[in-house]
Backbone as a chain_set.jsonl record, in Angstrom:
{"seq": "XXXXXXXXXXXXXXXXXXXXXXXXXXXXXXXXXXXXXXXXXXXXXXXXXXXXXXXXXXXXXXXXXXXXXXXXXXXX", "coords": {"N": [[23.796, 47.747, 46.465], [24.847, 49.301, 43.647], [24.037, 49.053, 39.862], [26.873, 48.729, 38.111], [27.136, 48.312, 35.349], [24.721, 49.258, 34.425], [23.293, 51.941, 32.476], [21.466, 54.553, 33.859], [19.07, 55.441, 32.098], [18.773, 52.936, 30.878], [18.126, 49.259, 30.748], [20.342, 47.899, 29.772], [23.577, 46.228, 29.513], [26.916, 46.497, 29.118], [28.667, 44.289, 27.4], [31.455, 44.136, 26.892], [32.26, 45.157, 29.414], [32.658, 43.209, 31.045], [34.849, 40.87, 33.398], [36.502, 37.938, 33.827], [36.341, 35.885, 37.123], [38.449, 35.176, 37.613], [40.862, 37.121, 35.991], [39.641, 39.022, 37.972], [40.742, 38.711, 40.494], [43.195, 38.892, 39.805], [43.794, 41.537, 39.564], [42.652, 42.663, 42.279], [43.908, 41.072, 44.412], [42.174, 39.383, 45.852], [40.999, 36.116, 46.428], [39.334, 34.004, 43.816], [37.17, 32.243, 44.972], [36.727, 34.122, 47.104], [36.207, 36.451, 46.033], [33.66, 35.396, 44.371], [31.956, 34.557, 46.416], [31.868, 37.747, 47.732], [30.485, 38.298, 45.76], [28.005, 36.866, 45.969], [26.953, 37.663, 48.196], [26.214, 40.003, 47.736], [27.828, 42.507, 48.315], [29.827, 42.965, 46.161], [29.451, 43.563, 43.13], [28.56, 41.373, 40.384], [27.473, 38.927, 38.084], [26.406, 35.507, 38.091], [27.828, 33.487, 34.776], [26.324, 30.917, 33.245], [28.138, 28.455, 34.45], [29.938, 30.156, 35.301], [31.267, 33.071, 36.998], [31.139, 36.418, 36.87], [32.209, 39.879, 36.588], [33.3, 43.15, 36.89], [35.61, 45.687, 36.147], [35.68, 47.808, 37.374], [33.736, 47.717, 39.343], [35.382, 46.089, 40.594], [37.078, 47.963, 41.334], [36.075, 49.809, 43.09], [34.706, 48.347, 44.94], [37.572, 47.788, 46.332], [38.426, 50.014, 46.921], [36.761, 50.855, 49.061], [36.704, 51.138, 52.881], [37.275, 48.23, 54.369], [37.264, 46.635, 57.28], [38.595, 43.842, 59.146], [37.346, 40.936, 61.002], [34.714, 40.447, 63.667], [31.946, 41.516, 63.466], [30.743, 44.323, 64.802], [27.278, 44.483, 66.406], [25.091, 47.655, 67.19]], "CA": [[24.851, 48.326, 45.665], [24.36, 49.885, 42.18], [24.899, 48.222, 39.113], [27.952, 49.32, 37.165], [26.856, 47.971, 34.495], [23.786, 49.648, 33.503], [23.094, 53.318, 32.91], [20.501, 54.958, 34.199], [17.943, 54.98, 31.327], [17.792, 51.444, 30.218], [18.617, 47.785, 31.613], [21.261, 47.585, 28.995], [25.015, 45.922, 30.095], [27.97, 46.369, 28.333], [29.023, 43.148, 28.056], [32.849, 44.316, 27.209], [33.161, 45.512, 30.458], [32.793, 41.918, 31.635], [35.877, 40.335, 33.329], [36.064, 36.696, 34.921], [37.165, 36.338, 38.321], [40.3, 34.975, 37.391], [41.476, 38.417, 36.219], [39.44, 39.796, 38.987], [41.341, 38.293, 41.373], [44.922, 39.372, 39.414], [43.687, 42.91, 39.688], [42.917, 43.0, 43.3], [44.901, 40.367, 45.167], [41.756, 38.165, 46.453], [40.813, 34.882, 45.701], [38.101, 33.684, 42.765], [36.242, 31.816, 45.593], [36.203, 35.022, 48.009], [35.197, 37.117, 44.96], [32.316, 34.484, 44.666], [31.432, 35.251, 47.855], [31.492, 39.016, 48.299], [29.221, 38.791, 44.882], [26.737, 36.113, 46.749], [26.512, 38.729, 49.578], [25.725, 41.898, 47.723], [28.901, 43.623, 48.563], [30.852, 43.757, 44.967], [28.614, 43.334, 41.772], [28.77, 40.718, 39.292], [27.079, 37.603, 38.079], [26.87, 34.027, 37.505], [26.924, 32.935, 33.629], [26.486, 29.577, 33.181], [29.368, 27.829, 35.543], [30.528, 30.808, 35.802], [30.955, 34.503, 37.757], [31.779, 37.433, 35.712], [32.205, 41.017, 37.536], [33.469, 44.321, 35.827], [37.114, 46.45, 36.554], [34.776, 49.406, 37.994], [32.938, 46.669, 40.441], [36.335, 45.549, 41.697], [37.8, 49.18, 42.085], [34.698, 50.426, 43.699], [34.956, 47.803, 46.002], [38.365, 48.026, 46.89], [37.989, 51.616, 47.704], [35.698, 51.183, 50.611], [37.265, 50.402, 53.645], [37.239, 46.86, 55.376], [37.924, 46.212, 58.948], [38.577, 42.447, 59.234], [37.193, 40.429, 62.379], [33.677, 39.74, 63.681], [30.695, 43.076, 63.325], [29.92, 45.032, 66.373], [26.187, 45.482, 67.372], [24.931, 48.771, 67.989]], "C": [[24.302, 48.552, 44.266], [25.085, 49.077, 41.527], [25.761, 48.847, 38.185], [27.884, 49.445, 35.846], [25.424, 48.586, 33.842], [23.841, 51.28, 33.348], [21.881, 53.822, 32.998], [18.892, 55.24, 33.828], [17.353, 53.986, 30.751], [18.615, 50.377, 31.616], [19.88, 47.454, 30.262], [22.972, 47.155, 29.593], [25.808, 45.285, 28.637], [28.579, 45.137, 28.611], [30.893, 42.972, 27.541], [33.591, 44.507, 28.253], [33.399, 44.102, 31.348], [34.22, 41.508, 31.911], [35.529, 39.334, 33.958], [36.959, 37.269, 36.013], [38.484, 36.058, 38.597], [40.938, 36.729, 37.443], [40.759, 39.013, 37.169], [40.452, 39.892, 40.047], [42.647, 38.724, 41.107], [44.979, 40.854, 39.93], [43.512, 43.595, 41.049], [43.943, 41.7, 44.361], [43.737, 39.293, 46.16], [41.767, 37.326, 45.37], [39.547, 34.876, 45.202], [37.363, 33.269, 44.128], [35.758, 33.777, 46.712], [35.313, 36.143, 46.985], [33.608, 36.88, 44.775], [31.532, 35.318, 45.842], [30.882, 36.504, 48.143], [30.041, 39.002, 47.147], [28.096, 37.981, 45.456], [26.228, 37.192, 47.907], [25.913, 39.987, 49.214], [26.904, 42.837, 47.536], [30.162, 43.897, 47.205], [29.797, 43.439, 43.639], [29.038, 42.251, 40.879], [27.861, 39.595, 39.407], [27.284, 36.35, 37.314], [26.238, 33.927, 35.931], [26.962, 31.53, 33.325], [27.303, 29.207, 34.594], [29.743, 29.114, 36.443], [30.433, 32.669, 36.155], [31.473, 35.071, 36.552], [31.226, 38.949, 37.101], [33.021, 42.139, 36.164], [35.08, 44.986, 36.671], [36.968, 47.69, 37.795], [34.301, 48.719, 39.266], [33.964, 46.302, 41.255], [36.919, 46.887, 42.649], [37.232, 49.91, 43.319], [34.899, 49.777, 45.125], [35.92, 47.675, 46.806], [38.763, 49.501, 47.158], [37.019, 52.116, 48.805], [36.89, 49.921, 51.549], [36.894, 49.409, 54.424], [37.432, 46.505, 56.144], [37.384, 44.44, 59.191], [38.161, 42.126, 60.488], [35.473, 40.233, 62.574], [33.044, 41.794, 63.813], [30.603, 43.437, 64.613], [28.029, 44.933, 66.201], [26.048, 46.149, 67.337], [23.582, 48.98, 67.443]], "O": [[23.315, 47.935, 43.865], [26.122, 48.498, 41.853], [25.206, 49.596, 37.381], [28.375, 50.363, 35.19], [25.155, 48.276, 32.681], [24.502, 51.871, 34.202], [21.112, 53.496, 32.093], [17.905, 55.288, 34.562], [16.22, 53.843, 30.29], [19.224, 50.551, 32.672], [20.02, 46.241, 30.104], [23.51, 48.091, 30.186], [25.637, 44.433, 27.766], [28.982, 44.823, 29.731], [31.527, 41.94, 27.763], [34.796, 44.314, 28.413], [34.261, 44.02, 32.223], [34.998, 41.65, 30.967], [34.511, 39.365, 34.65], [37.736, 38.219, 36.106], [39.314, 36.464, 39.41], [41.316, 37.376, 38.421], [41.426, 40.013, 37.431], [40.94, 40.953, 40.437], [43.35, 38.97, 42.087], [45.926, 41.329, 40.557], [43.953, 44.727, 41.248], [44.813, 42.24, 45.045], [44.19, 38.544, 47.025], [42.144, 37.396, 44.2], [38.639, 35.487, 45.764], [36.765, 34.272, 44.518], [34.651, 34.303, 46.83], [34.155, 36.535, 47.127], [32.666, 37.66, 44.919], [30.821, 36.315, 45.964], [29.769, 36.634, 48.654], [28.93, 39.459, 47.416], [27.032, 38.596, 45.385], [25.065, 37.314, 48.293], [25.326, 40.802, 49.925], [26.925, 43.772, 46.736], [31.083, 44.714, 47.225], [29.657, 42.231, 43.829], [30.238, 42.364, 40.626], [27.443, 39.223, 40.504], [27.988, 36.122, 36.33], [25.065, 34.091, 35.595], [28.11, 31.124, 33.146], [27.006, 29.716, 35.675], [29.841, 29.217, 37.666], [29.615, 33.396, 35.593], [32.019, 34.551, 35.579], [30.382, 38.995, 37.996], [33.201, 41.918, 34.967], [35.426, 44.573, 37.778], [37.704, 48.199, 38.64], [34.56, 49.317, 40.31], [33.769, 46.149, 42.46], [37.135, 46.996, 43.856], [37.829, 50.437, 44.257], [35.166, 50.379, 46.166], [35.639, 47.457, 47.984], [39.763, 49.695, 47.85], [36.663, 53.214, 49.233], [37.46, 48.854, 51.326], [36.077, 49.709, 55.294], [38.131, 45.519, 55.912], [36.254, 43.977, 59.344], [38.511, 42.949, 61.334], [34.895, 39.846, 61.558], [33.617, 42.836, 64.13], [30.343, 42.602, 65.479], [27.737, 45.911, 65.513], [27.21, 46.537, 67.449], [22.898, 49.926, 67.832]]}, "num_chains": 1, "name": "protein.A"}
């Protein structure tokens, strides 16, 4: 996944766009730990500072705009 946070000519991150996962979690309706999670996996952007996660508004939307089919992966 791309990072939201940088643009394309430097390694530079806005660090306003930073939100914790508290408000992450207000904004889409999971939980801080699953948040955790999807960001340990790859699948929504953000990272750990100190204690704690931090993710972006764009990182959550992004992610909740791809669709999710709950249950176990097919194979193929």
């Amino acid at each position: 996944m791309t990072n939201p946070l940088q643009n394309e000519s430097s390694n530079q991150f806005r660090l306003d766009d930073l939100i914790s996962l508290q408000e992450a979690s207000q904004l889409c309706g999971l939980t801080q730990p699953h948040l955790a999670l999807l960001i340990r996996k790859g699948e929504l952007w953000g990272k750990k500072i100190g204690r704690n996660w931090v993710t972006t508004r764009q990182a959550i939307s992004h992610y909740m705009a791809i669709e999710h089919k709950p249950g176990p992966k097919s194979s193929k």
